[in-house]
C-alpha positions as CSV (number, residue, x, y, z in Angstrom):
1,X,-2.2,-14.8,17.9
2,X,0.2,-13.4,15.2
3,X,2.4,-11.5,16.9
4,X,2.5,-8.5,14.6
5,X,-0.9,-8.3,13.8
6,X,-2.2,-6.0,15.5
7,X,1.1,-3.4,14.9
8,X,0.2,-3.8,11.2
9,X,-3.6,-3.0,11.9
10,X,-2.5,0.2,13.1
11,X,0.2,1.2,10.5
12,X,-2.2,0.2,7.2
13,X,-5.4,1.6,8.4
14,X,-3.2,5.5,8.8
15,X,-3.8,7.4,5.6
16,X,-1.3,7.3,2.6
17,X,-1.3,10.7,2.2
18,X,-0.7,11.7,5.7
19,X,2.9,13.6,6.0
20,X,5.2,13.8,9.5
21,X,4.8,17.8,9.8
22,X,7.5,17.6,12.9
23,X,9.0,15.4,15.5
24,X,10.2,16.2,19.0
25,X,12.3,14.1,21.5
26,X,11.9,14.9,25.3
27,X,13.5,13.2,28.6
28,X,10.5,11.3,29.3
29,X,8.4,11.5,25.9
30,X,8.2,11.7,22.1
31,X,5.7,13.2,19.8
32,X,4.7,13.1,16.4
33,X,3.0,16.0,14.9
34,X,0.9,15.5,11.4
35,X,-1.9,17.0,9.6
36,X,-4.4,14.8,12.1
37,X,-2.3,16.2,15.6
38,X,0.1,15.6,17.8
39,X,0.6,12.3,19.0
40,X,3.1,10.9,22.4
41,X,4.7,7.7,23.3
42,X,7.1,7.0,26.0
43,X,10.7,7.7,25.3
44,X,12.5,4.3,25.8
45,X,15.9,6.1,24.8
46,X,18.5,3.9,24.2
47,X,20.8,5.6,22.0
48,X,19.3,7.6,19.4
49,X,22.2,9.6,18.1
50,X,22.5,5.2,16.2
51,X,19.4,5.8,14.7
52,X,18.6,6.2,11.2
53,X,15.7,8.6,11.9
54,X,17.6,11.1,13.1
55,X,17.2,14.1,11.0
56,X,15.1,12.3,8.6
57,X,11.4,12.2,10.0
58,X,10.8,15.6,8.8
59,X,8.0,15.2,5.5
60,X,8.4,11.5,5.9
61,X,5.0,9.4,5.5
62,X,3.3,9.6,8.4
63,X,2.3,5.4,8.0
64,X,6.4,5.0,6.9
65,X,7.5,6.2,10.3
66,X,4.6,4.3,12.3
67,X,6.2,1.6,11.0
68,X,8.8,1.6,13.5
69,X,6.9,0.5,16.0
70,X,7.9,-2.6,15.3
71,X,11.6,-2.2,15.9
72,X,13.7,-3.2,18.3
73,X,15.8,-0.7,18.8
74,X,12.9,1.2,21.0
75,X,13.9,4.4,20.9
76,X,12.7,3.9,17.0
77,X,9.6,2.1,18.1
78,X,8.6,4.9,21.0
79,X,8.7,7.6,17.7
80,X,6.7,4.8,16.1
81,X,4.0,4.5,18.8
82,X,4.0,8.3,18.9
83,X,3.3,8.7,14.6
84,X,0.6,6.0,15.4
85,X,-1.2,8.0,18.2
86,X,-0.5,11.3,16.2
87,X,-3.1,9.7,13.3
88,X,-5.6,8.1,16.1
89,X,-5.1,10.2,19.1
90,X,-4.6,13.6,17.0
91,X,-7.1,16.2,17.9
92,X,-8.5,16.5,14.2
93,X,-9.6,12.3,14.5
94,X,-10.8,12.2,18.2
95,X,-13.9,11.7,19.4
96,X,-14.9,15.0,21.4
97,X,-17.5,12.8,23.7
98,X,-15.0,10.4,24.6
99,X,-13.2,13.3,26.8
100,X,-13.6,12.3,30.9
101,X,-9.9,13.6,32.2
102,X,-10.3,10.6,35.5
103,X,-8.1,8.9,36.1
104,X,-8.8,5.2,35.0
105,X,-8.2,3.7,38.6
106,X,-10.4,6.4,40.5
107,X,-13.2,5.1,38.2
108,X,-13.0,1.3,38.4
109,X,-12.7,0.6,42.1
110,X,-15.9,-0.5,42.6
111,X,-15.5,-2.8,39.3
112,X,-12.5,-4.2,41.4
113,X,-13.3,-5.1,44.8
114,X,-12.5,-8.6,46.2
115,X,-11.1,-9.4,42.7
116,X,-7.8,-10.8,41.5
117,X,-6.6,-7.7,39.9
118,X,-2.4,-6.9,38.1
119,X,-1.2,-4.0,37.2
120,X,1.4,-4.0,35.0
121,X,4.2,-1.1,35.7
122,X,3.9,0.3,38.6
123,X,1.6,3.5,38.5
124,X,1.8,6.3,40.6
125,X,-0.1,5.8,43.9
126,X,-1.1,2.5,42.6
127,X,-0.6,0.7,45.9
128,X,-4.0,1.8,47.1
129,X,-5.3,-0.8,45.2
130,X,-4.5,-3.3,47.7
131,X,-7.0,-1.9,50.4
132,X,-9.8,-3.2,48.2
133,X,-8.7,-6.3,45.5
134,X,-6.3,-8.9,45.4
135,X,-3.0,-6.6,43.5
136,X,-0.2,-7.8,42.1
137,X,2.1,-5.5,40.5
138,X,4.4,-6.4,38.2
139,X,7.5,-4.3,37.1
140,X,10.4,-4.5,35.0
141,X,12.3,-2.2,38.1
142,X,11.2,-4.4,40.9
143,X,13.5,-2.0,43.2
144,X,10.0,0.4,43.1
145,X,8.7,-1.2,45.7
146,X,9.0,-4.5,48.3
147,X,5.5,-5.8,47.2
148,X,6.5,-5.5,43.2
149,X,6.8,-9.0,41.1
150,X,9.3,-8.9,38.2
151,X,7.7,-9.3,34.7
152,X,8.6,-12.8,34.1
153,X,6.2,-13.8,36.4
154,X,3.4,-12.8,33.9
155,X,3.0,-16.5,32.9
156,X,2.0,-17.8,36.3
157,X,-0.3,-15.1,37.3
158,X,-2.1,-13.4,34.5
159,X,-4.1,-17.0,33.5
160,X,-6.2,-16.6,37.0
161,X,-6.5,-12.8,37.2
162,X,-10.2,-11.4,36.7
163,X,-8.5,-7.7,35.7
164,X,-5.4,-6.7,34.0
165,X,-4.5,-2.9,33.8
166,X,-1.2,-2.8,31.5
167,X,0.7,0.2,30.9
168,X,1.1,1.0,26.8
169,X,4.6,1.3,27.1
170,X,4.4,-2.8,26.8
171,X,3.3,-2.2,22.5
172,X,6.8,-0.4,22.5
173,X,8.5,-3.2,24.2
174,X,6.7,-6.0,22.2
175,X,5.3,-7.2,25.5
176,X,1.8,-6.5,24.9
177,X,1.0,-9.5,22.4
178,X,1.6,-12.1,25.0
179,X,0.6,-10.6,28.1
180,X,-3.0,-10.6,26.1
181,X,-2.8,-14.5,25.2
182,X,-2.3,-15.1,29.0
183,X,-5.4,-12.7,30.1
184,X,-8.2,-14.2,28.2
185,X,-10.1,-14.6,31.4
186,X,-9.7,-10.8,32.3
187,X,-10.4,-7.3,31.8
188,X,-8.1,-5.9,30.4
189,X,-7.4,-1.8,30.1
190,X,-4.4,-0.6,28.1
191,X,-3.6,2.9,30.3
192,X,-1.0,6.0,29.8
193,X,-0.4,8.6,26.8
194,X,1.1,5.5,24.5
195,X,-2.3,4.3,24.1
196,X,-3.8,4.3,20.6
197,X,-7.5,5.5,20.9
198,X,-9.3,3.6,18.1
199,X,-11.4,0.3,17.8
200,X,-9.2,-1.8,16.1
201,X,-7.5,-2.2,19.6
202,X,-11.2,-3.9,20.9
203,X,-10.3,-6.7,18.5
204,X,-8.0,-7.9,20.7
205,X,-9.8,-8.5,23.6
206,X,-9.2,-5.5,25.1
207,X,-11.9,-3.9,27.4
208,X,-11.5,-0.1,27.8
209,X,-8.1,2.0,26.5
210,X,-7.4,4.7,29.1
211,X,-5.1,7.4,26.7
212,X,-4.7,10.9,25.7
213,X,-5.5,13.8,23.6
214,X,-3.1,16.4,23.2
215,X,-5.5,19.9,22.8
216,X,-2.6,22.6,22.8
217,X,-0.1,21.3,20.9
218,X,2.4,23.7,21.1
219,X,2.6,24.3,24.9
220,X,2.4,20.6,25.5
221,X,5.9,20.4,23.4
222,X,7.2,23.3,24.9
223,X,6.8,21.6,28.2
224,X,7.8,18.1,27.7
225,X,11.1,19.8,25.7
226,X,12.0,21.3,29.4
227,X,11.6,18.2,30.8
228,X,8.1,18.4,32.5
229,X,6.3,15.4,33.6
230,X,3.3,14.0,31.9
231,X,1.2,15.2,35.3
232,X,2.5,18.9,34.7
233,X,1.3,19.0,31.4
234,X,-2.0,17.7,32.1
235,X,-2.1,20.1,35.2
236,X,-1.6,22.9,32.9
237,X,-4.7,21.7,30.8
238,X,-2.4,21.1,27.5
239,X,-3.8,17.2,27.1
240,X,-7.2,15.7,28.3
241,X,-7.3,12.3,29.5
242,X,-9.7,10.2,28.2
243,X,-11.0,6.5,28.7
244,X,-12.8,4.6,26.1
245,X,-15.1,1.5,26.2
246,X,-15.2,-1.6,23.8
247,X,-19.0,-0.7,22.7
């Protein structure tokens, strides 16, 4: 697979005429807001007070600043992810029967059972998993917990798995590309708020994207800005979770 093929799917299929409208950073996340909505990525801060975007995304083309997701310096590509998910994910774009708000791994435990299932990044309450399937975890932290596997052990594992449940944080990272040429026997679900909701993602062997849809944008921001957690927003009804099937 070309590496940046899908990335560049994403960024030419968003409108030309589509302008940034405003940009916000947060501890945890980042969001985009354009004529289509507003769109969140994790924040995978390194130093943004380097970055050339600083003070600049303002009226900027909303496909000029999706291009970022391609950097490396991921502070730049988590604002990129998020002008990517503000065009596909914005409220003005989704799909108002796609809406569920389950969580992807209440629904897919039967699906699982007996099976050799990783996750990778390790999910809140994830280890519950492991009454039913054969879970392996695998995290960048490994400190999270004794059973976690680092990352780099992706390219012994993933080849035999029958499901793969990957956090979206791995398009900021560049991870994503290969963790999908190892997988081709597998499921595979893309999961968390970084998710782009659209069908060019399907191409890609990809099985079900597991995302979200901010609804009110403004309390949403004015959350995340004092530092709330993603489950606080969603407890406060601001974003709806939704989970989408390749058709």
């Amino acid at each position: 697979m070309y590496q940046w093929k899908m990335y560049d799917e994403l960024i030419e299929n968003i409108k030309d005429d589509y302008r940034v409208e405003s940009a916000f950073v947060s501890p945890y996340w980042v969001g985009v807001k354009s004529e289509a909505g507003l769109g969140l990525a994790m924040n995978m801060n390194v130093s943004p007070a380097h970055s050339s975007l600083v003070g600049k995304m303002k009226n900027m083309k909303l496909k000029d600043l999706a291009s970022y997701a391609k950097s490396w310096d991921f502070y730049e590509a988590s604002l990129g992810m998020a002008a990517i998910n503000s065009y596909y994910n914005g409220k003005n774009n989704a799909n108002e029967t796609s809406y569920d708000n389950l969580n992807i791994f209440d629904i897919i435990q039967d699906r699982v059972k007996g099976k050799k299932v990783t996750v990778v990044g390790h999910f809140p309450n994830i280890e519950r998993l492991r009454e039913i399937c054969d879970l392996s975890i695998l995290e960048r932290k490994v400190d999270l917990s004794p059973y976690d596997l680092p990352d780099t052990a992706c390219e012994f594992i993933l080849p035999e798995q029958d499901f793969l449940f990957t956090t979206a944080v791995t398009l900021i990272n560049k991870t994503l590309p290969r963790l999908l040429e190892l997988s081709k026997k597998a499921e595979i679900y893309i999961v968390g708020p970084t998710t782009p909701l659209t069908n060019i993602m399907f191409d890609y062997g990809i099985t079900c994207l597991s995302g979200s849809i901010v609804k009110e944008e403004e309390m949403a921001k004015d959350l995340f800005l004092e530092g709330a957690t993603l489950h606080q927003v969603i407890k406060n009804n601001h974003i709806k979770m939704v989970n989408i099937r390749k058709p």
